[in-house]
Structure formats: structure tokens, C-alpha cells
KOLFITOR-542977 format. One line per 5 residues: number of its first residue (from 1); their letters; for each residue x, y, z of N, C-alpha, C. Coordinates in steps of 0.05 Angstrom, whole numbers. Atoms other than C-alpha are relative to their C-alpha. Layout:
N
NUM = a = X,Y,Z,X,Y,Z,X,Y,Z | ...
//
This chain:
83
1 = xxxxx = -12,0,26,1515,1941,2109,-4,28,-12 | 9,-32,14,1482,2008,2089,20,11,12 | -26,-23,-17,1529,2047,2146,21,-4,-16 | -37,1,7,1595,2018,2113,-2,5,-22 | -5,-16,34,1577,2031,2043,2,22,-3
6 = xxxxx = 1,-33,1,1556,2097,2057,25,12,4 | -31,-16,-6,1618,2115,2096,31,-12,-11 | -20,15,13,1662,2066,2057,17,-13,21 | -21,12,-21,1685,2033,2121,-17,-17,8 | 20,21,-2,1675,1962,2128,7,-11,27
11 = xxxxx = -13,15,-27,1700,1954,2197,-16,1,17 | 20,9,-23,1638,1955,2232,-14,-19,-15 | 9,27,1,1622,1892,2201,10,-25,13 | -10,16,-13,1663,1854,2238,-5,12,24 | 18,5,-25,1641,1885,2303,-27,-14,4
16 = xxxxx = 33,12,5,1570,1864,2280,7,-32,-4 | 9,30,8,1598,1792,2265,-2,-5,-26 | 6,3,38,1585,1799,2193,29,0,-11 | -18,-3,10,1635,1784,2145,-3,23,-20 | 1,-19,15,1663,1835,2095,-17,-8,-38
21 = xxxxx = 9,-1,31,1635,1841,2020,18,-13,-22 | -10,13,33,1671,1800,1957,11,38,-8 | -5,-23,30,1708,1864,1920,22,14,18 | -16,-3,-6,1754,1908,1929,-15,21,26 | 8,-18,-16,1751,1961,1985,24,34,-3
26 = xxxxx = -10,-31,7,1763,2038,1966,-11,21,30 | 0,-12,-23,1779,2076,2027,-22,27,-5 | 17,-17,-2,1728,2127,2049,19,27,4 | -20,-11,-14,1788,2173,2073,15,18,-27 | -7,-10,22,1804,2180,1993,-21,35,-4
31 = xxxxx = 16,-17,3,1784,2244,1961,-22,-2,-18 | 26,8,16,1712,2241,1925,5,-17,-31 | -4,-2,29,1736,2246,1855,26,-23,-3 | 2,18,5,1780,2195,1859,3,-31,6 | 14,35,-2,1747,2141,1891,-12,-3,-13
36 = xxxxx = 17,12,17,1695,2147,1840,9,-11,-28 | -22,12,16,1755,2141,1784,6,-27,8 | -10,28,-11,1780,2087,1823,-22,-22,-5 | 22,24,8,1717,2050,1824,-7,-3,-19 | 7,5,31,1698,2063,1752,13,-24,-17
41 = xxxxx = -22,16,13,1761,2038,1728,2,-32,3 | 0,32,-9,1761,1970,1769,-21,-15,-8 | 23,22,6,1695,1950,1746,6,4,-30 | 3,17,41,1712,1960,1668,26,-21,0 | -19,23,-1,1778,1924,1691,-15,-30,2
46 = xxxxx = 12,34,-14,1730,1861,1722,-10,2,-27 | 23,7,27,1683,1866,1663,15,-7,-21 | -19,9,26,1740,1865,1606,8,-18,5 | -17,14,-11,1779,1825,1637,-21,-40,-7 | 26,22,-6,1713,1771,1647,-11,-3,-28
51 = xxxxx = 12,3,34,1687,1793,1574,21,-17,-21 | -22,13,17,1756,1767,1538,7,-35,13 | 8,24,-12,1754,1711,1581,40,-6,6 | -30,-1,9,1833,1734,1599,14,-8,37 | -5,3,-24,1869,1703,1654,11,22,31
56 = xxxxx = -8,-20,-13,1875,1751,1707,20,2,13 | -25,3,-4,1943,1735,1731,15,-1,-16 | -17,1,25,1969,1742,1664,15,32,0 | -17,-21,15,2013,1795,1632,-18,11,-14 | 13,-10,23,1964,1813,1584,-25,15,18
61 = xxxxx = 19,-11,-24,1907,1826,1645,12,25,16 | -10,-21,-16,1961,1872,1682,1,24,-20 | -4,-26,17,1977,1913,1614,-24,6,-11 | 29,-11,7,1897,1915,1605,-5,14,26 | 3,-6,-19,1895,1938,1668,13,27,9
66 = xxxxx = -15,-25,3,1944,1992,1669,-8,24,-19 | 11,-10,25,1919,2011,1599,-38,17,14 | 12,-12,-6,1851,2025,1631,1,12,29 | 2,-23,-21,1871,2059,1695,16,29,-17 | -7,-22,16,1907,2106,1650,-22,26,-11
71 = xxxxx = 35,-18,5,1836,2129,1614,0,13,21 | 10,-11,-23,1811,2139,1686,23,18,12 | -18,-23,-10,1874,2190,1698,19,-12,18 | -2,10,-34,1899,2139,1753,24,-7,-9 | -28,19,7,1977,2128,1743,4,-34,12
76 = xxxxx = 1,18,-4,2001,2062,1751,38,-3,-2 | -37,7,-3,2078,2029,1762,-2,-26,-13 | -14,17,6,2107,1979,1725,-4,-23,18 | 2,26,-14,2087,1902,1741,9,-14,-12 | -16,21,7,2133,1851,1739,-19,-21,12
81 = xxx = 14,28,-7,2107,1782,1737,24,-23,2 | -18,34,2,2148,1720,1760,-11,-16,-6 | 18,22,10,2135,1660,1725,23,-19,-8
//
């Protein structure tokens, strides 16, 4: 588990038999600055998201979501929701 976090590659857990980790996975392959954007961002997404108590398949979760990858510099595209 230490090797794949470190190198951000979780694919020698499944040679080992082990399954992968709960979360998302941010390629090691990115450049430093912003994977650590990237990861910032996704955990105030989980945490707001969890603190409002807001359905995360909603409309209101994707434009909170957009809204804070923005902060973190991270463009985002237009999500349509079918419903």
C-alpha cells in the first residue's frame, strides 16, 4: 500500500491480490501541481457535499462541484443531467 501511494499507482495491488482503496485515483503520470489541486479540490467537494447533506447526483452537487474546482484553477465542462 505504501509503494502505490507513493507512486500513485495502484496496480500493484492487484498483482499482490489486494483490492484497490475506496476514492478516487489521481494518476501519478499527472504533473505535481496539479495532482495536488486535484486532490485538494475533491476532498472539499466530498466534505461540502457530506456537510450540506446534498445529494450527490444532483444538479446542485455538480454546480457545487464545478464551483469549487474553479477556486482550485481546474476548468470544468458543462454537465448535463438526465432525469
Amino acid at each position: 500500500m505504501k509503494i502505490a501511494r507513493k507512486t500513485g499507482d495502484y496496480s500493484i495491488l492487484d498483482v499482490c491480490g489486494y483490492t484497490e482503496p475506496e476514492g478516487v485515483f489521481i494518476p501519478s503520470t499527472l504533473p505535481a501541481d496539479l495532482r495536488e489541486r486535484l486532490r485538494r479540490a475533491l476532498e472539499e467537494i466530498s466534505s461540502t457535499i457530506k456537510a450540506m447533506g446534498i445529494d450527490p447526483e444532483s444538479d446542485e452537487a455538480a454546480a457545487l462541484a464545478s464551483e469549487i474546482l474553479a477556486r482550485h484553477e481546474l476548468t470544468t465542462i458543462s454537465i448535463r443531467r438526465e432525469g
